[in-house]
LUMMI-188285 format. One record per residue (C-alpha): residue in three letters; x, y, z. Coordinates in nm, 2 decimals. Layout:
# LUMMI-188285
[r 'ala'; [X; Y; Z]]
...
***
This chain:
# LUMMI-188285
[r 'unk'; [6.57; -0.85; 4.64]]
[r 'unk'; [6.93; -0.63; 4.67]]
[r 'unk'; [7.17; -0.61; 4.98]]
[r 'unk'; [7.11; -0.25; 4.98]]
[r 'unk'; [6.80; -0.30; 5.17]]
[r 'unk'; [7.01; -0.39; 5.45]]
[r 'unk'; [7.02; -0.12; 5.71]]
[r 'unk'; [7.24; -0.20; 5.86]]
[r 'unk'; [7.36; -0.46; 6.18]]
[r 'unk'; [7.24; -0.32; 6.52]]
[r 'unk'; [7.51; -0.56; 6.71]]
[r 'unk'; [7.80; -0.34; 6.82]]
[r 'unk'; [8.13; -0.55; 6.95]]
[r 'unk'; [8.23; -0.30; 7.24]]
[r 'unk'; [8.44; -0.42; 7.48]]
[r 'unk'; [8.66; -0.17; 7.69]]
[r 'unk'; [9.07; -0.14; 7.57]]
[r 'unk'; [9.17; -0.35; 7.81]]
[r 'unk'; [8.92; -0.65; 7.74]]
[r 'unk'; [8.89; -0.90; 7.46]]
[r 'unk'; [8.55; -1.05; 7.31]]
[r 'unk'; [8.42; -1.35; 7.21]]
[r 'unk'; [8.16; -1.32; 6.92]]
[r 'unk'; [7.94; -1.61; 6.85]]
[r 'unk'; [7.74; -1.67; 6.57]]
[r 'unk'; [7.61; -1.97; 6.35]]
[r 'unk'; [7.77; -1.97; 6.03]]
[r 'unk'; [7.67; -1.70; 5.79]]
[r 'unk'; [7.49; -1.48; 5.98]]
[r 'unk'; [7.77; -1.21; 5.90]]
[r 'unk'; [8.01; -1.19; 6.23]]
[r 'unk'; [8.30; -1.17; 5.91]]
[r 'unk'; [8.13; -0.87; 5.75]]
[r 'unk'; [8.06; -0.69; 6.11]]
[r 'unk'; [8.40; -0.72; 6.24]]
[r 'unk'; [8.54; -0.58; 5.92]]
[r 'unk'; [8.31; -0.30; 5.96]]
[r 'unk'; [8.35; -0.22; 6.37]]
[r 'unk'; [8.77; -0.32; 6.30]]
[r 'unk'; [8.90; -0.16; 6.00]]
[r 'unk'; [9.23; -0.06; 6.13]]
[r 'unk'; [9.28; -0.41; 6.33]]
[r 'unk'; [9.54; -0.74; 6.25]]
[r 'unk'; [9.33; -1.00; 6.07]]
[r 'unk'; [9.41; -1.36; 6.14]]
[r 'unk'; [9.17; -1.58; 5.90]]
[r 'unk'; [9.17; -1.96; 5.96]]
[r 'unk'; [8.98; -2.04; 5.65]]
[r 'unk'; [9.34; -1.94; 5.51]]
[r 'unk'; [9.48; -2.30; 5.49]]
[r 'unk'; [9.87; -2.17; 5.48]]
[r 'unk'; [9.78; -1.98; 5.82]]
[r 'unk'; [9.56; -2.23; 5.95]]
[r 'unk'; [9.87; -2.51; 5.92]]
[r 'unk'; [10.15; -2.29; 6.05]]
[r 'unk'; [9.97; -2.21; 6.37]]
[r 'unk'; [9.83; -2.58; 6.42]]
[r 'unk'; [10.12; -2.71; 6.39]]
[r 'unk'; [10.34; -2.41; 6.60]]
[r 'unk'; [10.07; -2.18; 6.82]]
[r 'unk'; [10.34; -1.94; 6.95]]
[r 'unk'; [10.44; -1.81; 6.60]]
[r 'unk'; [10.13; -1.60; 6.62]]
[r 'unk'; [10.33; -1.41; 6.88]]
[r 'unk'; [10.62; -1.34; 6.59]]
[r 'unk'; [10.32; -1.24; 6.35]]
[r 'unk'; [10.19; -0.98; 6.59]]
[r 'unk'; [10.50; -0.80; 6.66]]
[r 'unk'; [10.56; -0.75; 6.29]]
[r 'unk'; [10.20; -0.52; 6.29]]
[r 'unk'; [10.12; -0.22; 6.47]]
[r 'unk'; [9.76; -0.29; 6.56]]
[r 'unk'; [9.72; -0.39; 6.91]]
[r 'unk'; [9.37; -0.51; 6.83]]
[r 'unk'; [9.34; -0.85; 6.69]]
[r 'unk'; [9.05; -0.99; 6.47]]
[r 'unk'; [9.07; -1.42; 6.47]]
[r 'unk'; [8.83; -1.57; 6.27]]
[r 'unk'; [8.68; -1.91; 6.27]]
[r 'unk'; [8.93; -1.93; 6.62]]
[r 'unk'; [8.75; -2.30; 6.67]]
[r 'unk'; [8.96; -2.43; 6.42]]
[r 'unk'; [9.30; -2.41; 6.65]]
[r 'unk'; [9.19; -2.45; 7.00]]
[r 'unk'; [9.56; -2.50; 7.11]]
[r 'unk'; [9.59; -2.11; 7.03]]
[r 'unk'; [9.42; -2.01; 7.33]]
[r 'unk'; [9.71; -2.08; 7.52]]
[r 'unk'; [9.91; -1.84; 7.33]]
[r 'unk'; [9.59; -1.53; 7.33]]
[r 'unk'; [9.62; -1.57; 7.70]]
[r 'unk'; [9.96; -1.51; 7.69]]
[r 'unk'; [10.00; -1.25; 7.47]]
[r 'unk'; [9.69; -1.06; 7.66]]
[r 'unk'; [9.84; -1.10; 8.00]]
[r 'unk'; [10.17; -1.02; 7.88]]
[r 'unk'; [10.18; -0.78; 7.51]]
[r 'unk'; [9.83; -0.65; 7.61]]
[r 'unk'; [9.68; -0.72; 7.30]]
[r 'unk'; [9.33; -0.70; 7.26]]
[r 'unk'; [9.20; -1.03; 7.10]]
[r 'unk'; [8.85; -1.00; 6.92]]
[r 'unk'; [8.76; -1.36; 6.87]]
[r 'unk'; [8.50; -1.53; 6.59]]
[r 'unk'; [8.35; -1.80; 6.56]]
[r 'unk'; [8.04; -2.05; 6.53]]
[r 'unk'; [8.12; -2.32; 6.77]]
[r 'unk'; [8.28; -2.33; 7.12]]
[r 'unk'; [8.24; -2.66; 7.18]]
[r 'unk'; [8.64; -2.79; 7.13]]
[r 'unk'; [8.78; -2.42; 7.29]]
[r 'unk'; [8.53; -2.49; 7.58]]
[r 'unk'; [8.70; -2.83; 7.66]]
[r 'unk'; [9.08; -2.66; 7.65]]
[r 'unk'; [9.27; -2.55; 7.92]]
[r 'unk'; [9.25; -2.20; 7.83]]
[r 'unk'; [8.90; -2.23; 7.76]]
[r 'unk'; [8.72; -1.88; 7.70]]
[r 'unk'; [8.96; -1.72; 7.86]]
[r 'unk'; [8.88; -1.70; 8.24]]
[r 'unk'; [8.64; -1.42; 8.22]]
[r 'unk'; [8.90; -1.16; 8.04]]
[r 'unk'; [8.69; -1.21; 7.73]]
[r 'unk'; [8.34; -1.05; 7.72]]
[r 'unk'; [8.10; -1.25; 7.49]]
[r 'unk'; [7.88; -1.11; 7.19]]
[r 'unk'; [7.63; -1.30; 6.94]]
[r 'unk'; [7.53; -1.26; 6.59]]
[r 'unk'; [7.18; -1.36; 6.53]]
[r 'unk'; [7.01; -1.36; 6.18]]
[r 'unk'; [6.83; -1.06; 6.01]]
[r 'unk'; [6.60; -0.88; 6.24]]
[r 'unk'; [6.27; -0.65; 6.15]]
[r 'unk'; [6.45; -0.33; 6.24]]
[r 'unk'; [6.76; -0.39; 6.04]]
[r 'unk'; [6.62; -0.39; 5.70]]
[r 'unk'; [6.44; -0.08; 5.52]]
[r 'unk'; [6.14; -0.32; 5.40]]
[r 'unk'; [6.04; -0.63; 5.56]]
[r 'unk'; [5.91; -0.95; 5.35]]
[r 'unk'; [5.72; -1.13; 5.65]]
[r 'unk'; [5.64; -1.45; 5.43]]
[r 'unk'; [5.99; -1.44; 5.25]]
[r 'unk'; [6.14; -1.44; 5.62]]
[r 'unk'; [5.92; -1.70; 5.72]]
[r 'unk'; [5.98; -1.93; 5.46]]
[r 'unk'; [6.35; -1.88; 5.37]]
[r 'unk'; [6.44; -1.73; 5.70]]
[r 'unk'; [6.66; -1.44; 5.80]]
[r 'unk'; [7.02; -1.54; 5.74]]
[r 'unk'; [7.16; -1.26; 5.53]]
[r 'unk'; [7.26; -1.39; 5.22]]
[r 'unk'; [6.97; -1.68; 5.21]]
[r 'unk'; [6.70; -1.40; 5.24]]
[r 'unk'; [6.86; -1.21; 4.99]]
[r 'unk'; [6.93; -1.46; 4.70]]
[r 'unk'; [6.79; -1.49; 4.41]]
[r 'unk'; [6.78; -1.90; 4.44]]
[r 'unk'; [6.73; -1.94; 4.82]]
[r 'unk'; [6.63; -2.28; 4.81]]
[r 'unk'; [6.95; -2.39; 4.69]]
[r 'unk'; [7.09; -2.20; 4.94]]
[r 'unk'; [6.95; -2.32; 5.25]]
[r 'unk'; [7.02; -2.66; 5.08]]
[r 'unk'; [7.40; -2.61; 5.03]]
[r 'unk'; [7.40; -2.48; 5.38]]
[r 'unk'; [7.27; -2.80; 5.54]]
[r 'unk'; [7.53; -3.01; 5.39]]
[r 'unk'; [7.79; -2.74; 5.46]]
[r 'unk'; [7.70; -2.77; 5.84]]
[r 'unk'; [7.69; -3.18; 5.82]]
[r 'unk'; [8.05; -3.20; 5.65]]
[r 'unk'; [8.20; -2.92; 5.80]]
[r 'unk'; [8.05; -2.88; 6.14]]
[r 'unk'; [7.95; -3.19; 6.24]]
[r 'unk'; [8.20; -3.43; 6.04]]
[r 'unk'; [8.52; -3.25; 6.03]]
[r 'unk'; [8.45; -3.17; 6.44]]
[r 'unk'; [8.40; -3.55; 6.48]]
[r 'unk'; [8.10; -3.50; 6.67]]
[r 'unk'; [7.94; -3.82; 6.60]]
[r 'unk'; [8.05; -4.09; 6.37]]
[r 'unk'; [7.67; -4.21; 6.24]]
[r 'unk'; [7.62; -3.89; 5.94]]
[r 'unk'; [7.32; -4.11; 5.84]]
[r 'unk'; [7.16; -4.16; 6.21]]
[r 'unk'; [7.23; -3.73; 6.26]]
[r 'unk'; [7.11; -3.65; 5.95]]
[r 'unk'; [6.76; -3.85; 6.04]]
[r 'unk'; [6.73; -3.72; 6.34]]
[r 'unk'; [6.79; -3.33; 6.21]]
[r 'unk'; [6.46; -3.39; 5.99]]
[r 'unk'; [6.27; -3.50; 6.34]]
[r 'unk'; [6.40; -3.22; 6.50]]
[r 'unk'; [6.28; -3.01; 6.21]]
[r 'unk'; [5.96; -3.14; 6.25]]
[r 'unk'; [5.88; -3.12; 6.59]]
[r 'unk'; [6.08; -2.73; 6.61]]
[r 'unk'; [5.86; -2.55; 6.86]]
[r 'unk'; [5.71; -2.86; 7.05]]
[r 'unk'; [5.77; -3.03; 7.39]]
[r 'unk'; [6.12; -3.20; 7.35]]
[r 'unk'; [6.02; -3.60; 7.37]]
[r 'unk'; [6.38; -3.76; 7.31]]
[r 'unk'; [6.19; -4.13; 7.36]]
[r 'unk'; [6.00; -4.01; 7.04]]
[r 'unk'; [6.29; -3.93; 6.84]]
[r 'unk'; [6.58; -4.20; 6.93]]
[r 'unk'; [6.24; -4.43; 6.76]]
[r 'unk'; [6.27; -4.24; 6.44]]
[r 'unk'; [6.65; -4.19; 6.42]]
[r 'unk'; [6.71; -4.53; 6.52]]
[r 'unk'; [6.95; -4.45; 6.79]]
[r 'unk'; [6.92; -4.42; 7.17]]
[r 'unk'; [6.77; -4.20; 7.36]]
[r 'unk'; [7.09; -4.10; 7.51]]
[r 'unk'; [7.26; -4.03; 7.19]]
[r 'unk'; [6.97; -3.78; 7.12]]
[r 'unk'; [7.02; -3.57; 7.40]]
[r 'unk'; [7.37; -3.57; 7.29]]
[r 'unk'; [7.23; -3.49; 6.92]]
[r 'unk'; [7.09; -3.24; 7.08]]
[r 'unk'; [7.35; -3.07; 7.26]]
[r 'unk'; [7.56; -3.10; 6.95]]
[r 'unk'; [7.28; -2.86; 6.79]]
[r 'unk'; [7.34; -2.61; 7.10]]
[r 'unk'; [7.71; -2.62; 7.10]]
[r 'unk'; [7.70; -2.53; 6.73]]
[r 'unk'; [7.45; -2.26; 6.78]]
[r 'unk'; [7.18; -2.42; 6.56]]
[r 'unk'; [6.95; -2.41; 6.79]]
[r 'unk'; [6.87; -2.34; 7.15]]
[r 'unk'; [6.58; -2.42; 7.44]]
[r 'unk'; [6.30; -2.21; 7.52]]
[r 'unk'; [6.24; -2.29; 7.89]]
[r 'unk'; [5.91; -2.35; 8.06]]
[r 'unk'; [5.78; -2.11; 8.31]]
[r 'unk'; [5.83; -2.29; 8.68]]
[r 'unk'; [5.70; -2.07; 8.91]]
[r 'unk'; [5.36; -2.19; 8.99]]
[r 'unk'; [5.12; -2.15; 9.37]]
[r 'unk'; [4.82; -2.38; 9.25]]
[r 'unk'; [4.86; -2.55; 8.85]]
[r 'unk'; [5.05; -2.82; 8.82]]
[r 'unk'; [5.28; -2.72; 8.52]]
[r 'unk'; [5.42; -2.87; 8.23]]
[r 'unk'; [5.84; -2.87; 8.30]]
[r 'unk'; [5.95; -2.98; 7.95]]
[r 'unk'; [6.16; -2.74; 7.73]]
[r 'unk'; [6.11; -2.70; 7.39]]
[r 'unk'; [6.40; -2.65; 7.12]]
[r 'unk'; [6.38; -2.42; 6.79]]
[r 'unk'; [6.63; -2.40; 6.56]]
[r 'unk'; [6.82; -2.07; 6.51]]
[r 'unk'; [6.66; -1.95; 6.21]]
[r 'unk'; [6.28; -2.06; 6.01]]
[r 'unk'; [6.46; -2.12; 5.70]]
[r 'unk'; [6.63; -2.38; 5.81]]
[r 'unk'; [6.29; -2.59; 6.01]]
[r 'unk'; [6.18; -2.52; 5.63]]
[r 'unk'; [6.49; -2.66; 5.43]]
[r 'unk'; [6.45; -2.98; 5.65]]
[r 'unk'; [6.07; -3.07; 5.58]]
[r 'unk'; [6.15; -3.00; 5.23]]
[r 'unk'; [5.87; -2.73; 5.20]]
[r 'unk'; [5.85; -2.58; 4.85]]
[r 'unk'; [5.62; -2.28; 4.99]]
[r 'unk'; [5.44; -2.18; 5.30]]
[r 'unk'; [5.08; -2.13; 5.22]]
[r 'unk'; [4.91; -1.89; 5.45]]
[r 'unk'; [4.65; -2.04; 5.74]]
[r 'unk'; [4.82; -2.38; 5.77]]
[r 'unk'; [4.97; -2.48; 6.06]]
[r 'unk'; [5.32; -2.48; 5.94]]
[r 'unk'; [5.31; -2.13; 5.86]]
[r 'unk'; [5.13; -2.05; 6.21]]
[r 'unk'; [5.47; -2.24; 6.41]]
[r 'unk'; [5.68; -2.07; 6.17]]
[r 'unk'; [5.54; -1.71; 6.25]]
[r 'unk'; [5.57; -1.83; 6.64]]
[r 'unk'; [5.90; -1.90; 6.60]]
[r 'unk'; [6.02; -1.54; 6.39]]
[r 'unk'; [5.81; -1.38; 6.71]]
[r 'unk'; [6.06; -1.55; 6.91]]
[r 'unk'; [6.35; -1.50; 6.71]]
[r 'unk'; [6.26; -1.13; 6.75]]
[r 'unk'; [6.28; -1.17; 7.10]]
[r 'unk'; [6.59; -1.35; 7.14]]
[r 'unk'; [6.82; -1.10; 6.93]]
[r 'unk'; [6.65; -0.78; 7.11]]
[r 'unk'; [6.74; -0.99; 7.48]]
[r 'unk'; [7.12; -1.02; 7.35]]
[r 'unk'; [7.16; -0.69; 7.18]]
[r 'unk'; [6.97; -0.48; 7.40]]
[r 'unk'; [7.23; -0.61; 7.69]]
[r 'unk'; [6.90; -0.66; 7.92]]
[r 'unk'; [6.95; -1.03; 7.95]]
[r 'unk'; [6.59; -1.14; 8.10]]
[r 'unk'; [6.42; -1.45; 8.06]]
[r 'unk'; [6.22; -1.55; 7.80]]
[r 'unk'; [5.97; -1.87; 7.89]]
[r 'unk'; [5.66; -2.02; 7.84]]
[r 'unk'; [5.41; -2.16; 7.99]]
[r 'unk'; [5.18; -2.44; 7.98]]
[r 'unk'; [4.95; -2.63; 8.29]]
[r 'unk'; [4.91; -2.99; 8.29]]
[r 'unk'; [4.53; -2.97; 8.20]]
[r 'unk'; [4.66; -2.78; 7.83]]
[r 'unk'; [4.63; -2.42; 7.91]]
[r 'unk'; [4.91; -2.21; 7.77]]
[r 'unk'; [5.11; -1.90; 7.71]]
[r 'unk'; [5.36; -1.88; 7.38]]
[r 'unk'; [5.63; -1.65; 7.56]]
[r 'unk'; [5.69; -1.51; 7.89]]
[r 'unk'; [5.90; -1.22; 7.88]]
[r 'unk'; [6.14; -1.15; 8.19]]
[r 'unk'; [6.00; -1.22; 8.53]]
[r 'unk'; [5.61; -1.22; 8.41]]
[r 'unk'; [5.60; -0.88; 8.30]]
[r 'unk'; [5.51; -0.95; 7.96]]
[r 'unk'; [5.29; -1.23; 7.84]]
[r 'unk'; [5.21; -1.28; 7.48]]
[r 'unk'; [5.01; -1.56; 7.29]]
[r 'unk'; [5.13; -1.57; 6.87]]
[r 'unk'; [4.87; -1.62; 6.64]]
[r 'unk'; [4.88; -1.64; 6.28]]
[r 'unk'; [4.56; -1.48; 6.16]]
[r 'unk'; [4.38; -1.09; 6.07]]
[r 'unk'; [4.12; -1.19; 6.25]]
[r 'unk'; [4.20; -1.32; 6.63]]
[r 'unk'; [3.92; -1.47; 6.83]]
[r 'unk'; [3.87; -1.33; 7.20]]
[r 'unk'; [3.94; -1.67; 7.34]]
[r 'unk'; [4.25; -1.58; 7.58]]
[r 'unk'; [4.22; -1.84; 7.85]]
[r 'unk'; [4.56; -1.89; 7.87]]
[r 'unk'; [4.70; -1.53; 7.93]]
[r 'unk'; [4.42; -1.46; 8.16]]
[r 'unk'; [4.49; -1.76; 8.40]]
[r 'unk'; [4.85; -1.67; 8.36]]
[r 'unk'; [4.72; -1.32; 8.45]]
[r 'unk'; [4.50; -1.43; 8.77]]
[r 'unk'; [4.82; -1.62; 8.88]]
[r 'unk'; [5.08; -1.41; 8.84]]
[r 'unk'; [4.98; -1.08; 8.75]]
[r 'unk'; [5.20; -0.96; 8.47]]
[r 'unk'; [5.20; -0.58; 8.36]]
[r 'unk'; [5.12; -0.67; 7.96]]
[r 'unk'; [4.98; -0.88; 7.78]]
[r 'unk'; [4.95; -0.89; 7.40]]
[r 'unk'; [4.82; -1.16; 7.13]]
[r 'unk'; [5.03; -1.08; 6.82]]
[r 'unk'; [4.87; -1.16; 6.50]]
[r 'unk'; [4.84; -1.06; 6.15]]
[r 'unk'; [4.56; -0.82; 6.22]]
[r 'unk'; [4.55; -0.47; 6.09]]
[r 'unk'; [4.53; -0.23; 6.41]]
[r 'unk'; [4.59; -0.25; 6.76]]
[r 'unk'; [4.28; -0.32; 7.02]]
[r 'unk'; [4.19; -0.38; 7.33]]
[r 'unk'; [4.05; -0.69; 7.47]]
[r 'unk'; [4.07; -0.60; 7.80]]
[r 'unk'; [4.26; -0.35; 8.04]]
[r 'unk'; [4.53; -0.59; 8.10]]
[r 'unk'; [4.51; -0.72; 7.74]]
[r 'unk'; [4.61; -0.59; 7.36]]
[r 'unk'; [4.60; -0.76; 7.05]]
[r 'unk'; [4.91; -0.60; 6.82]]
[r 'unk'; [4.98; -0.62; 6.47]]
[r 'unk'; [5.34; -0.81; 6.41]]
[r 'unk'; [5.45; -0.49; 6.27]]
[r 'unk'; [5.34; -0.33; 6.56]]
[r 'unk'; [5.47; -0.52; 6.81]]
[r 'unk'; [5.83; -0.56; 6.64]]
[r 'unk'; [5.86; -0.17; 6.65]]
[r 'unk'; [5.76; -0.15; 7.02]]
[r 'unk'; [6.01; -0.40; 7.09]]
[r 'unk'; [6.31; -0.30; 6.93]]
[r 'unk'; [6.19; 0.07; 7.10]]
[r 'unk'; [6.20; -0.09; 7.44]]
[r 'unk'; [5.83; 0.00; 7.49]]
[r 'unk'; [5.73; -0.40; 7.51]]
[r 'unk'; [5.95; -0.49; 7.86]]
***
């Protein structure tokens, strides 16, 4: 598989003149490649540079003499969580050179806890998110789901020993060099329970058991995951008149590849259940990146009764309902999205699947191809 099947990145860093930006992304998803692109004529400052990185560690305010030898008022800083003592000095030389700063990065964890912080609100904030469907010319569904959709992992010839080196690159430099937590072993136990259970009810009593470790240093684990972008929470719907509902998030990891590096899984054969959670969670990866870069910012949910009934994802504020199911041939059982119907009555309704054609179930409900459904969202004909 070749690069040139890349599209191209449908993220566009566009903040007015007189704003800076924040973009976010877990690490190698390609915010280095996109800023080059969108900032060719921009000052680079690059903190993987280890001269650069010491110089302005050790004195922030000589970024201030490296600007005025350039004649770019528009700054790139990459990897910025390296130095968070340099925020002082951005705020500075915004308020006062009116530079525009655009900032990069895959944790804001350390910059968050400065006095500076992100900046007050003078900074808007962008994220890269893996490889979507309608950035690529061809589209390897069981590559994607197996590998996953970080650029270069999906790409390579060896991905295995990608996702692999990319694990331990995020333990030693993300999590070790950050000081995050002192106990590698106890972290790196708990990543494989995380990995196991991606896509299910959180249950932090269940996995401080297998890390060995308490069940408040998971939910610190766990926010450690967040504040590195490796994952995130999928909410549960809580607007409810008569069920009483299940109010436990769930938590997926950024990208499938990874879920699949963790459990070790050589391939993903077709009609297990591993390769029904892992099509689940590309569906929602989907939805995630056209949320951010479609700027429309709505909720995405799901929901579940006490009693076991259930709806995969609940887009915005019920207009869309959709059940994920892994098969080209989807039973007519649809309990779930018609209670959730009865209840709340959402416009659409879909059950996406492997089958081969659209139909109709019902007025209120469609069952859509995967291909189908990708190209109505990323059209903005889904919400």
């Amino acid at each position: 598989m070749s690069n040139s099947e890349l599209v191209h990145r449908i993220q566009k860093i566009d903040p007015p003149a007189d704003r800076s930006a924040f973009l976010w992304g877990p690490r190698k998803t390609g915010k280095t490649t996109l800023l080059r692109q969108q900032f060719p004529e921009a000052c680079w400052i690059d903190l993987l540079d280890y001269d650069l990185f010491l110089s302005l560690s050790q004195r922030p305010s000589s970024l201030r003499q490296i600007l005025e030898a350039q004649f770019s008022k528009t700054v790139v800083i990459d990897e910025v969580q390296k130095i968070p003592n340099l925020m002082d000095e951005i705020h500075w030389l915004i308020e006062n050179r009116g530079y525009q700063f655009i900032l990069c990065g895959s944790s804001a964890r350390k910059i968050r806890r400065g006095k500076s912080g992100l900046l007050g609100g003078r900074a808007w904030r962008f994220e890269l998110y893996p490889l979507v469907t309608r950035e690529l010319e061809s589209f390897d569904l069981d590559r994607a789901l197996h590998v996953g959709l970080i650029p270069s992992h999906y790409f390579a010839a060896d991905a295995e020993m990608d996702l692999k080196g990319y694990v331990q690159d995020y333990l030693k430099e993300e999590i070790q060099a950050e000081a995050l937590t002192r106990n590698l072993p106890a972290f790196s136990k708990f990543l494989r329970s995380a990995a196991i259970t991606n896509g299910m009810l959180l249950n932090y009593s269940n996995a401080a058991r297998e890390s060995g470790v308490s069940v408040k240093t998971i939910r610190e684990y766990y926010q450690i995951l967040e504040d590195t972008l490796i994952g995130r929470q999928l909410a549960p719907w809580r607007k409810t008149k008569k069920r009483r509902l299940i109010e436990t998030a769930k938590f997926f990891f950024f990208d499938t590849g990874i879920v699949s590096n963790l459990l070790e899984q050589r391939s993903l054969a077709r009609g297990t259940s591993d390769y029904g959670r892992a099509f689940e969670h590309f569906i929602l990866q989907e939805c995630w990146a056209y949320r951010h870069y479609s700027k429309l910012d709505f909720p995405i949910s799901f929901w579940r009764t006490a009693s076991g009934s259930e709806v995969d994802l609940i887009l915005g504020d019920a207009e869309v309902a959709i059940e994920v199911k892994a098969s080209a041939n989807v039973a007519d059982r649809t309990k779930g999205l018609h209670l959730f119907h009865e209840e709340n009555k959402c416009r659409k309704s879909f059950i996406i699947s492997k089958e081969q054609r659209p139909r109709k179930i019902s007025p209120q409900l469609t069952v859509l191809p995967w291909q189908n459904f990708c190209e109505m969202l990323w059209a903005g004909d889904i919400l």
